[in-house]
GUKE-291709 format. One line per field, with one value per residue (C-alpha): residue number from 1; z, x, y. Coordinates in steps of 0.001 Angstrom, whole numbers. Example, Ala and Ser with C-alpha at 12.3 -4.5 7.8 and 13.67 -1.06 7.14 Angstrom:
<atoms>
resi = (1  2)
pz = (7800  7140)
px = (12300  13670)
py = (-4500  -1060)
</atoms>
This chain:
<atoms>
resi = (1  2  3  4  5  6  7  8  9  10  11  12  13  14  15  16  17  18  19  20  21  22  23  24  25  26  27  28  29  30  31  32  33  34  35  36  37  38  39  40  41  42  43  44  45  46  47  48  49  50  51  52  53  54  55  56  57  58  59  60  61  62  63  64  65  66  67  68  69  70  71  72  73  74  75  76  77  78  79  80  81  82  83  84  85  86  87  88  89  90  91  92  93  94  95  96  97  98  99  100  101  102  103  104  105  106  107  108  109  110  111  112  113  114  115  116  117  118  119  120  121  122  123  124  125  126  127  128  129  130  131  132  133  134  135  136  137  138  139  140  141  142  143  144  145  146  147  148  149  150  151  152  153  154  155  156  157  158  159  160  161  162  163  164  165  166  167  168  169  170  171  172  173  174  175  176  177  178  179  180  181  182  183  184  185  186  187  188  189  190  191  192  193  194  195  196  197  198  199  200  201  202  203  204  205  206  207  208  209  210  211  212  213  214  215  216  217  218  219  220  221  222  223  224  225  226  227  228  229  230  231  232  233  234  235  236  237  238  239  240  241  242  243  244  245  246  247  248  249  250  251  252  253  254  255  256  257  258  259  260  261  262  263  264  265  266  267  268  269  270  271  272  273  274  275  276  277  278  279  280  281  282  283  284  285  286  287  288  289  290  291  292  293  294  295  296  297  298  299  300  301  302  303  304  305  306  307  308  309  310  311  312  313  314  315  316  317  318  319  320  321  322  323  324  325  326  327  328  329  330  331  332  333  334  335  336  337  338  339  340  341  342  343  344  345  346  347  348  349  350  351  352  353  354  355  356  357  358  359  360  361  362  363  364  365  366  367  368  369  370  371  372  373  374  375  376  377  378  379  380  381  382  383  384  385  386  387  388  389  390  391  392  393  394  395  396  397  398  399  400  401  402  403  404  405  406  407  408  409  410  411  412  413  414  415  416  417  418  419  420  421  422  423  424  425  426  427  428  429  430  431  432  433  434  435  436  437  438  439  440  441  442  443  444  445  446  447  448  449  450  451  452  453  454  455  456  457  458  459  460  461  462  463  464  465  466  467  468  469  470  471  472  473  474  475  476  477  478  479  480  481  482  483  484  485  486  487  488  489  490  491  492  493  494  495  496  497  498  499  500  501  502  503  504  505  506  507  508  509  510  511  512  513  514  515  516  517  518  519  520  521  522  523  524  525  526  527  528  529  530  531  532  533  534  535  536  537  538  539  540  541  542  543  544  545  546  547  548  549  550  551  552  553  554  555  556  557  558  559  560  561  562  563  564  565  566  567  568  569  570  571  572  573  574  575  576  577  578  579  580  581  582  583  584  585  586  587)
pz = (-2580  -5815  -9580  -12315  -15567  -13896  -11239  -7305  -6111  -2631  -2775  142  -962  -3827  -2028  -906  -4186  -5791  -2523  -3461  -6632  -6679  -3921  -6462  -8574  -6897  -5965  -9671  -10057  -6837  -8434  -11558  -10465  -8894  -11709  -14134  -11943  -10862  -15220  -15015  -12661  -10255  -6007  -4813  -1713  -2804  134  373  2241  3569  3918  6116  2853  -83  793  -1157  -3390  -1686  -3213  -4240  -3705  -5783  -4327  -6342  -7448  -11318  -12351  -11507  -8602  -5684  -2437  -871  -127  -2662  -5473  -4631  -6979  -5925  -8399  -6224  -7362  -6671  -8255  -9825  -11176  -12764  -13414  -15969  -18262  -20249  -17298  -18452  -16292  -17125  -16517  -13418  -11665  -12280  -11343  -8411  -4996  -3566  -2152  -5303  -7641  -9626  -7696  -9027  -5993  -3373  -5844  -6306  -2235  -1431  -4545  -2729  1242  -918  -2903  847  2045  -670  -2160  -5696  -7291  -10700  -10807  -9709  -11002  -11587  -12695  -14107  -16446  -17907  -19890  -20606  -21670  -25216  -25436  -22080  -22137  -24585  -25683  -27407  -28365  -29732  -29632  -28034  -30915  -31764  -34735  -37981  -38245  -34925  -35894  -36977  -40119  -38617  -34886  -33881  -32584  -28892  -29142  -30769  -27915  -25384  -27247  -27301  -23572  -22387  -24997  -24016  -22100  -18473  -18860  -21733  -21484  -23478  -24645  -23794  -24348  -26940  -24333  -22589  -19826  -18602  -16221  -17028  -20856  -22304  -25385  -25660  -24138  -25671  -22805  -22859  -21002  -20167  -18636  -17650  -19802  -17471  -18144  -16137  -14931  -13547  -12009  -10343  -8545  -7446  -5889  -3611  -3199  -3590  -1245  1457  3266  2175  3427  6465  7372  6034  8354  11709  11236  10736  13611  15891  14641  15574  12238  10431  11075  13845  13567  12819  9954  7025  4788  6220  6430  10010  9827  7682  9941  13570  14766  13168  14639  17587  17198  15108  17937  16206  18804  21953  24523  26981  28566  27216  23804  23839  22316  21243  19036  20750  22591  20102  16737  18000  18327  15406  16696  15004  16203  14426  11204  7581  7346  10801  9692  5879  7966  10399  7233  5256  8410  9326  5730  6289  8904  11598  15555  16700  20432  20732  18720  20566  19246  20597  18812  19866  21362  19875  21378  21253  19554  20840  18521  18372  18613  15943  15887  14854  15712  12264  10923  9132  10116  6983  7406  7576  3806  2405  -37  -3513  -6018  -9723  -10142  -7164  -10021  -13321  -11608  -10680  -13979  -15492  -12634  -12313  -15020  -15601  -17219  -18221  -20099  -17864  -17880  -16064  -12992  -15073  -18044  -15380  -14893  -18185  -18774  -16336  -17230  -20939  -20631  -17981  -15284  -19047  -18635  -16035  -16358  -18674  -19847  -18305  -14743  -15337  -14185  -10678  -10375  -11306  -8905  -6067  -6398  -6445  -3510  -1680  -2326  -2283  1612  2236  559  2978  5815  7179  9565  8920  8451  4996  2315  174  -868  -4148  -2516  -1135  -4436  -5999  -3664  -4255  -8028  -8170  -5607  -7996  -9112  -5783  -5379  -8336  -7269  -3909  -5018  -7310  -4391  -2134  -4893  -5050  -1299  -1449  -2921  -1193  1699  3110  6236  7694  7227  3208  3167  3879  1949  -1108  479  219  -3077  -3981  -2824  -6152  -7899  -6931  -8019  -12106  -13793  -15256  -13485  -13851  -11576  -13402  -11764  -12445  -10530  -11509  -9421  -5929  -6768  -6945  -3218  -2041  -3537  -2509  1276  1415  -419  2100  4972  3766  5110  1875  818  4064  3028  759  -2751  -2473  -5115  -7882  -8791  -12299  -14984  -17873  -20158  -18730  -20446  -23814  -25313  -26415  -24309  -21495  -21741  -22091  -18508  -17507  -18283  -17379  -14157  -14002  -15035  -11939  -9743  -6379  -3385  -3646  -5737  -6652  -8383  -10641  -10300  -13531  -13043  -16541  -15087  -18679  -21364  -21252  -23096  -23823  -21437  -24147  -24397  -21059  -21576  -23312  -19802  -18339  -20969  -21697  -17642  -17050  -14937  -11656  -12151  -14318  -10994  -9461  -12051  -11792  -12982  -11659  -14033  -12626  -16000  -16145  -17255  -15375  -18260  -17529  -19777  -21176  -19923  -17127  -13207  -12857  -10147  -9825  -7325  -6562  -3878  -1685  1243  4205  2658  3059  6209  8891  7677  3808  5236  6995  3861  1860  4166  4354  583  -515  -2849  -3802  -3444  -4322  -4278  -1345  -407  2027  2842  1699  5440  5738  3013  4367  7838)
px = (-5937  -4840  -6300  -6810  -8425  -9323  -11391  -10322  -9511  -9498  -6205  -6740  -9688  -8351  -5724  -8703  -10014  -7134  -6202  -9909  -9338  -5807  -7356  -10107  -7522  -5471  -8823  -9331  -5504  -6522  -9520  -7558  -4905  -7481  -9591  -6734  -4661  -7714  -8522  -5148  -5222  -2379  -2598  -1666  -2413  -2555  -744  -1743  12  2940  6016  7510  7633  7481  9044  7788  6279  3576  622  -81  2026  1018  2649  1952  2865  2313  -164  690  3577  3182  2639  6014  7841  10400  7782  6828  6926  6613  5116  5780  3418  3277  372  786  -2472  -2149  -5638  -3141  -1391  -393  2179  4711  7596  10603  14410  14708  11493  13204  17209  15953  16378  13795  11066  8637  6325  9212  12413  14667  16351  13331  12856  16197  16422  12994  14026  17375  15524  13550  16033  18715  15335  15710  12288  12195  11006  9681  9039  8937  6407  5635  2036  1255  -1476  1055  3787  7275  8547  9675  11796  13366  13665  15623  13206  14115  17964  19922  23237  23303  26195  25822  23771  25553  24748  26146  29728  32169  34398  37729  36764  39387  38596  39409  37193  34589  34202  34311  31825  29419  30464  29216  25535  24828  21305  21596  18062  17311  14619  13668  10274  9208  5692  5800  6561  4231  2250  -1157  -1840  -1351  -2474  -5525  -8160  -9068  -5946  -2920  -415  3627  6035  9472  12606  15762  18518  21804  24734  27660  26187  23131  25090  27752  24718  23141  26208  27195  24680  21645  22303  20763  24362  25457  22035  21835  24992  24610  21567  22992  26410  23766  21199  24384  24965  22134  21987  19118  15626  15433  11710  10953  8474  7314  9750  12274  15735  15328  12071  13083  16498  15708  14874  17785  20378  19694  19489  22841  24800  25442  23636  21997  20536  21468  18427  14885  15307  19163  21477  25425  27402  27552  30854  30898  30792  33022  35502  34496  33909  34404  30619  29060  26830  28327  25267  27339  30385  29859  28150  30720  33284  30581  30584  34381  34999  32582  34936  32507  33419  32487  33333  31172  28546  25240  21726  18515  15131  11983  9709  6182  2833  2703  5694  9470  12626  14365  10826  8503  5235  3209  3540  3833  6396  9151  12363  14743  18172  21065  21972  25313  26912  25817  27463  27274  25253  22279  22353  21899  19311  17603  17916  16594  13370  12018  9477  7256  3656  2519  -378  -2539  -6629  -7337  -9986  -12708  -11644  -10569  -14095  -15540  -12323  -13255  -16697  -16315  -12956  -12715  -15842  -18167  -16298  -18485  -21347  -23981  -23334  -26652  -25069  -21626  -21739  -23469  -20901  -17941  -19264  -19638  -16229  -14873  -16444  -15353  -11892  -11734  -13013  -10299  -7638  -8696  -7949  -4082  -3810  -620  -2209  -4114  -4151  -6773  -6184  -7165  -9847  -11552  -11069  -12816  -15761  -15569  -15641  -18493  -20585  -23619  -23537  -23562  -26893  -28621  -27696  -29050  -32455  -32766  -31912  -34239  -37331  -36960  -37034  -40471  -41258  -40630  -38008  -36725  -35936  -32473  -32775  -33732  -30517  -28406  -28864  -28402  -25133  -23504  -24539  -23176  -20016  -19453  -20842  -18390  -15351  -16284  -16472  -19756  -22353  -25977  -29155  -32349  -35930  -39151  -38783  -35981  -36883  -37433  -34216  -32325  -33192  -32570  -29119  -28494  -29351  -27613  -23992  -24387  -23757  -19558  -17482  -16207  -19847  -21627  -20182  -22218  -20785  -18936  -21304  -23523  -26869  -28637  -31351  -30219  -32187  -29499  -26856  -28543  -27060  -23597  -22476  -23965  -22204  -18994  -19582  -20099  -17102  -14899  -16133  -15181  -12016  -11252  -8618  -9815  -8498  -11803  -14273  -17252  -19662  -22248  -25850  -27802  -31471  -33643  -37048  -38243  -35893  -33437  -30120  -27373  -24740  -22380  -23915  -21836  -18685  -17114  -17492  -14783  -12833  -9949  -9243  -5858  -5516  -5474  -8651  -10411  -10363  -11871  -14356  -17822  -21264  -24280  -27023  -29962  -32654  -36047  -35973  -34833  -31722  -28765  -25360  -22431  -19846  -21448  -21708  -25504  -27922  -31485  -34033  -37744  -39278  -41677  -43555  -41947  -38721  -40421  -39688  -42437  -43414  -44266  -45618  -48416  -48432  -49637  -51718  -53302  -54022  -57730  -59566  -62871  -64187  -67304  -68657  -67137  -64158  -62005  -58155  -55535  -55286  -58545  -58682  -55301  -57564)
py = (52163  51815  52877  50551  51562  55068  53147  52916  49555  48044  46640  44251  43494  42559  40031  38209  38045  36651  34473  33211  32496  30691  28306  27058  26772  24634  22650  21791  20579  18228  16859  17024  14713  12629  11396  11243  9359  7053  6678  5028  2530  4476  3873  6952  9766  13461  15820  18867  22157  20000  21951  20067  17089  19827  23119  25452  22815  21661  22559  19213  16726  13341  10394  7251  3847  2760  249  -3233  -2665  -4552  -1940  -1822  1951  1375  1177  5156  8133  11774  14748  17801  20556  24315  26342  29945  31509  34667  36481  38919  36377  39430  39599  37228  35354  37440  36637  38564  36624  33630  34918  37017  34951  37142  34402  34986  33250  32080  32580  29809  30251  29149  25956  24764  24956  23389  20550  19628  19334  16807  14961  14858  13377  10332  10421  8904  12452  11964  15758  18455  21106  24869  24963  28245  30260  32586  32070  33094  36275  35612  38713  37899  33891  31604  28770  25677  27313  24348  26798  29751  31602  35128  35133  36266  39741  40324  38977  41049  39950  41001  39430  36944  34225  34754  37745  36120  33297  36026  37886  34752  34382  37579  37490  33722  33830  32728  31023  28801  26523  23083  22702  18796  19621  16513  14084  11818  13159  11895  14625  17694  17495  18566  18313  21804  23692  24025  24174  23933  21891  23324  22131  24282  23926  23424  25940  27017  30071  28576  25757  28616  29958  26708  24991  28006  31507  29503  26294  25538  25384  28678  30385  28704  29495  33200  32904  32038  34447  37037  35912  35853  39178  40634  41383  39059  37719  35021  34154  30581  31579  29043  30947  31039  28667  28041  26645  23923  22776  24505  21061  19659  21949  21015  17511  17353  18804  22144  24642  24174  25896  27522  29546  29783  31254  31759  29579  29006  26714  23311  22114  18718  21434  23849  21103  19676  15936  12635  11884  14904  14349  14647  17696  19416  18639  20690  23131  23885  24264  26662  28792  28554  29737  32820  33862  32851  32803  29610  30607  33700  33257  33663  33057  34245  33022  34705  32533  31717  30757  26835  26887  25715  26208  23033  21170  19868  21812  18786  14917  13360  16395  14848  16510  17804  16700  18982  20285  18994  20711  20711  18542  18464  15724  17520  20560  17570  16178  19380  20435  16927  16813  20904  21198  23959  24056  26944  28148  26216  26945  29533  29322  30196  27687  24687  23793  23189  21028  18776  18323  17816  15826  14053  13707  13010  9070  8639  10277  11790  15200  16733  15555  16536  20184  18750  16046  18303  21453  18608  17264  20570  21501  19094  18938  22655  21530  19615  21816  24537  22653  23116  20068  18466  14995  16307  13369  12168  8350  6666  4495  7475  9030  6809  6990  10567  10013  7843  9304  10188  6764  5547  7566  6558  2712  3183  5091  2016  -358  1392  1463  -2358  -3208  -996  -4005  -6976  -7549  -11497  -12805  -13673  -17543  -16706  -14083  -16517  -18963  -16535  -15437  -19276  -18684  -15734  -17056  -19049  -16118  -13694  -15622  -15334  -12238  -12604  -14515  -15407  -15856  -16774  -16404  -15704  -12507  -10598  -7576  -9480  -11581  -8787  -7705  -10932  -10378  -7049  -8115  -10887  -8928  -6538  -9426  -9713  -6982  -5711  -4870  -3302  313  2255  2443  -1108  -2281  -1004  -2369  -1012  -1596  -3957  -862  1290  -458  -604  2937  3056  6209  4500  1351  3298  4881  1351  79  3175  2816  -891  -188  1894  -44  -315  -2029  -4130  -6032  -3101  -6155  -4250  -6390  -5939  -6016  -7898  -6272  -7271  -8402  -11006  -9712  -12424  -12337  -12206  -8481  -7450  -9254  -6163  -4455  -5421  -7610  -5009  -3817  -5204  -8623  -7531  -4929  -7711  -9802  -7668  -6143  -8959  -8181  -10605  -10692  -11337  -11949  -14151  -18141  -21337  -22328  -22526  -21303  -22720  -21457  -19201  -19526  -20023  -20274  -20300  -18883  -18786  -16387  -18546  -17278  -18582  -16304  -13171  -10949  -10634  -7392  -8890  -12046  -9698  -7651  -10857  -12220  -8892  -8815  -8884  -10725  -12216  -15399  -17174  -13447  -12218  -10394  -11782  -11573  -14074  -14676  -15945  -17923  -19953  -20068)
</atoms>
């Protein structure tokens, strides 16, 4: 137990608390990245908990391609995210969080490591990101230092100038950071939060510690003197060095086994073959110029339920590489990629940013809160879920998104077909219709029935493949495109790249708007989307437009469905003073 503000405190329960808490958190940077990246127009698949692809930046991983890039693996981009929340912001990063290689929130150390296993790998990394509610120690951390010279009251007037030079040698910070909070980010930017952007700002010192004590070479070597020591920690753990190259070693000829859980150099490293990998060859050197015994050295790994060293644990694991040695330009580009962003919302404050910022483009503000505690939910699902295969893709983002509109379109749908319902023979015939319809952006269907029209449609769009799923199409009230807000939604959602056309059908029950009213919809969406974005309108009268796709249709009889057919027939009324049925009148 432990006493805070003179009260006791369960500190394990308060683990749980904050485990609790830092998992919505990183739930509202999912759905986060998620709507923003869907707002503009990216195809992407958000990874989550995928060390074996992040390291220890795997909270969220963002993999994406920009608007307009055709969908082949060289068109890519990777954000790697990790996700710090700090209920005490007063707690501020300090120097020695971000020197110490200790395995921490903000060990430089862990990040640099974790940044070069992804960088050996090849992806194209446009970041990589520490996402954090606190901020920097100001006392502790240089920010924004354009020269890093003793300031003038410091000097002293008879210093020479060797002295001086050694003088600002010895006082220059080892950790200055850039503020880039002024450059363009779509993500991770906000209305009603001021956050900060920071990159590292590369210095000898930093880049002394990166290319040898903090490598991945230099620890794994480090590592497997000490495990043939007897000396160091053998398990396979997620934090550990071995977990990220076990499989490798073996598979690079640099150990093998011998029995079970034992193992010793292998006879092609020890000899240092011409066939070995340039990742064994680096490592053999590392280790040779530790003083290691290549002969003697024996291994022993502790075995693990369902678990082999030298195996992957899961079937789509990608395997890290050996580490090479790190060059100069691994450190610039570190340096130029690790971002952090700090003064995030907290988990409290997340929420009510996505409701009035972002989740408000799509619906009204009286259904945000629902819509926003739904998506949350469900991503904070998913999140908690550990399987290795984890991804959430921007189609089924989008479904996600626009699942309340998908609800209102279908209660709609369904109070229509109430209504009246048609037969197969009449279903088709609307579908060789639609056909035309569907290759314009705005098309028109007049009828003296809007409302029964409108089912026909619906039944017969629901015949193509691309439109049996639910939420493949929308179908709405002209009224509810009247107010200004409401058209906005509109055309946000229309905007939304999707793998498929999402056609909205606009119901006149009563009016009959110009069609010139909805060509705003959809008239900015860049090409590709505006191929894809059509509205049918669907409004009383038998004219046709300039200009527009038109086609007419009349309901008759012998289109209804068996069940409608009876329901007419069935219909009383009076004649020649008595009541009789439709049916036996046409007897």
């Amino acid at each position: 137990m432990s006493e805070s503000r003179g009260k006791k405190v369960d500190t394990k329960q308060q683990l749980s608390s904050d485990l609790s808490i830092g998992a919505m958190f990183e739930a509202k940077l999912l759905t986060l990245f998620c709507i923003r990246a869907l707002e503009n127009g990216y195809i992407f698949e958000l990874l989550k908990e995928r060390k074996d692809l992040g390291s220890r930046l795997d909270d969220l991983i963002f993999k994406y391609q920009l608007p307009g890039n055709t969908s082949t693996s060289q068109d890519w981009q990777y954000r790697y995210l990790q996700a710090k929340h700090r209920q005490d912001t007063s707690k501020m990063i300090s120097k020695e969080e971000l020197e110490n290689d200790d395995g921490k929130d903000f060990s430089l150390a862990k990040y640099f490591r974790a940044f070069c296993r992804i960088l050996r790998r090849g992806d194209n990394i446009q970041d990589c990101i520490i996402c954090t509610t606190t901020d920097f120690d100001p006392n502790d951390v240089v920010i924004d230092t354009k020269d890093c010279n003793l300031p003038p009251h410091q000097a002293q007037a008879d210093t020479t100038a060797t002295e001086a030079a050694e003088a600002t040698k010895a006082s220059q910070p080892k950790i200055t950071l850039n503020d880039i909070t002024d450059q363009d980010e779509v993500i991770l930017k906000f209305e009603s939060k001021k956050t900060s952007r920071y990159k590292l700002k590369q210095n000898e010192y930093m880049q002394e510690k990166m290319m040898n004590e903090w490598s991945n070479i230099h620890v794994l070597a480090k590592a497997l003197i000490a495990c043939a020591n007897k000396e160091g920690d053998s398990r396979v753990r997620d934090d550990s060095i071995f977990f990220h190259y076990h499989v490798s070693l073996l598979e690079e000829k640099v150990i093998e086994k011998i029995i079970r859980n034992e193992f010793q150099f292998h006879d092609h490293f020890k000899k240092n073959d011409d066939t070995l990998s340039d990742g064994a060859k680096q490592l053999r050197q590392t280790l040779t110029e530790k003083g290691a015994n290549l002969e003697n050295c024996k291994f022993k790994f502790p075995v693990h339920q369902n678990f082999e060293f030298g195996q992957k644990k899961e079937r789509e694991q990608i395997v890290n590489k050996l580490p090479l040695k790190v060059t100069e330009e691994d450190v610039k580009t570190f340096f130029n990629k690790f971002i952090f962003v700090v003064n995030m919302p907290n988990e409290a404050e997340f929420k009510n940013i996505l409701q009035t910022e972002d989740m408000i483009k799509y619906y009204p503000k009286i259904e945000c809160p629902t819509q926003t505690s739904y998506m949350l939910d469900v991503t904070k699902e998913m999140a908690s879920k550990k399987d290795l295969g984890y991804k959430l893709k921007s189609e089924d983002g989008i479904r996600l998104l626009l699942r309340g509109i998908t609800i209102v379109s279908s209660k709609y749908k369904k109070e229509l077909e109430k209504e009246v319902q048609f037969n197969e023979d009449a279903c088709n015939k609307m579908a060789i219709k639609l056909s035309d319809l569907l290759d314009n952006k705005i098309s028109l269907i007049v009828t003296p029935t809007p409302k029964h029209t409108a089912v026909k449609v619906v039944s017969s769009i629901q015949k193509r493949p691309e439109y049996k799923e639910n939420g493949s199409f929308f179908i709405t009230k002209s009224i509810d495109l009247e107010d200004n807000e409401d058209r906005k939604r509109w055309k946000n959602i229309l905007k939304l790249k999707s793998e498929f056309h999402r056609p909205l059908i606009v119901v006149c029950e009563k009016d009959t708007p110009e069609l010139s009213n909805y060509e705003d919809l959809i008239s900015d969406s860049d090409e590709q989307t505006a191929k894809k974005s059509k509205i049918i309108i669907i409004r009383d009268g038998n004219a046709y437009e300039n200009g527009i796709v038109t086609v007419k249709d009349e309901i008759t009889y012998g289109e209804l469905n068996e069940k409608f057919q009876n329901a007419v027939l069935e219909k009383t009324i009076t004649f020649q003073g008595k009541t009789l049925t439709v049916g036996d009148l046409v007897e």
